[in-house]
N, C-alpha and C positions, 0 to 999 in steps of 0.2 A: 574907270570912267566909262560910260553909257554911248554907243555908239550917236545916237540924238545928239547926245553934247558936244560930239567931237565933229560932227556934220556942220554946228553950227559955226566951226573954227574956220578964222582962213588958215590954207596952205602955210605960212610962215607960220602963225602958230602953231598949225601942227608939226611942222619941222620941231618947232621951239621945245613942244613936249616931247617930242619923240626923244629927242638930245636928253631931255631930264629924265625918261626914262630909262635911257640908258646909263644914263648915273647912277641913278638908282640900282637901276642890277649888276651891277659892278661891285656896290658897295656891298648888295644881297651876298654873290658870289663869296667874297672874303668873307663875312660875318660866315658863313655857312662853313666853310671851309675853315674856321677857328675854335667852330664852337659856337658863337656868341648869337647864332640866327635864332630868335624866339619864334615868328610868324613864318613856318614853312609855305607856306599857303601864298607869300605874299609874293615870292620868286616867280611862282606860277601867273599869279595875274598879272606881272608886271610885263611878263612875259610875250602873252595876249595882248597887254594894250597897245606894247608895241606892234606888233603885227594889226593890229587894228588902226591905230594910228596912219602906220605908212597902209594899210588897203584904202581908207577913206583920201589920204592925199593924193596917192595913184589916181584915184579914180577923179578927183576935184581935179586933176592936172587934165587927163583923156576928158575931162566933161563929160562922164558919164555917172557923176554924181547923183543919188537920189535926194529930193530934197529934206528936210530935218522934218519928221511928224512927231507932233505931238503924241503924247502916250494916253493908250487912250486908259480909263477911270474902268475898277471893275464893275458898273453897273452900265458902259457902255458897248461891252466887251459881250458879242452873241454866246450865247449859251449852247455848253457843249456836252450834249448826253452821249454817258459812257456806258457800253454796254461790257457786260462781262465775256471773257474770252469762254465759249467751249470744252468742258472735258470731255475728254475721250472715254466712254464706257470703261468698267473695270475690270471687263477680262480682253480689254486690248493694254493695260498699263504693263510697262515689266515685270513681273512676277522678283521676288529673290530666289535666288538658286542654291539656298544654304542646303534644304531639306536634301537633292539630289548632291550634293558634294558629300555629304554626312551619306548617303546608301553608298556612294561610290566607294568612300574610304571605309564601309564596312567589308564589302568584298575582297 
């Protein structure tokens, strides 16, 4: 779940989900530990949301909740030029050191 969406929750309901969350990874847990887990992937977010969950109700609780924004559209979104990083000239890159290990073990 999108942090927006869960902004828009009251506190009980985010308790509500957080509890269903934690079901959820409970249930992940044994599946996982039998074998039977197909979406590893899913342990992890469930994981996140809970911790998202309980940040966003902490903070609705302190009132210092930010308010829900809307997302914004990518033609609304400024436009962001990326320039290329820098190489470094080619007699500052590492060199390999085969050639000098090869004279060493010829001596």
């Amino acid at each position: 779940m999108k942090a927006s969406d869960a902004r828009t929750m009251t506190v009980d309901q985010l308790d509500d989900e957080v509890l269903k969350l934690k079901k959820e990874q409970f249930n992940l847990r044994f599946q996982r530990a039998t074998g039977q887990l197909e979406n590893t992937a899913r342990v992890r977010e469930v994981r996140r949301d809970i911790a998202r969950m309980l940040t966003i109700a902490k903070q609705k609780r302190a009132g210092t909740a930010p308010a829900a924004k809307p997302t914004a559209t990518k033609s609304e979104r400024p436009a962001v030029k990326r320039t290329p990083k820098p190489r470094p000239p080619v007699s500052n890159r590492t060199k390999p050191r085969l050639a000098s290990r090869a004279k060493a073990k010829r001596k």
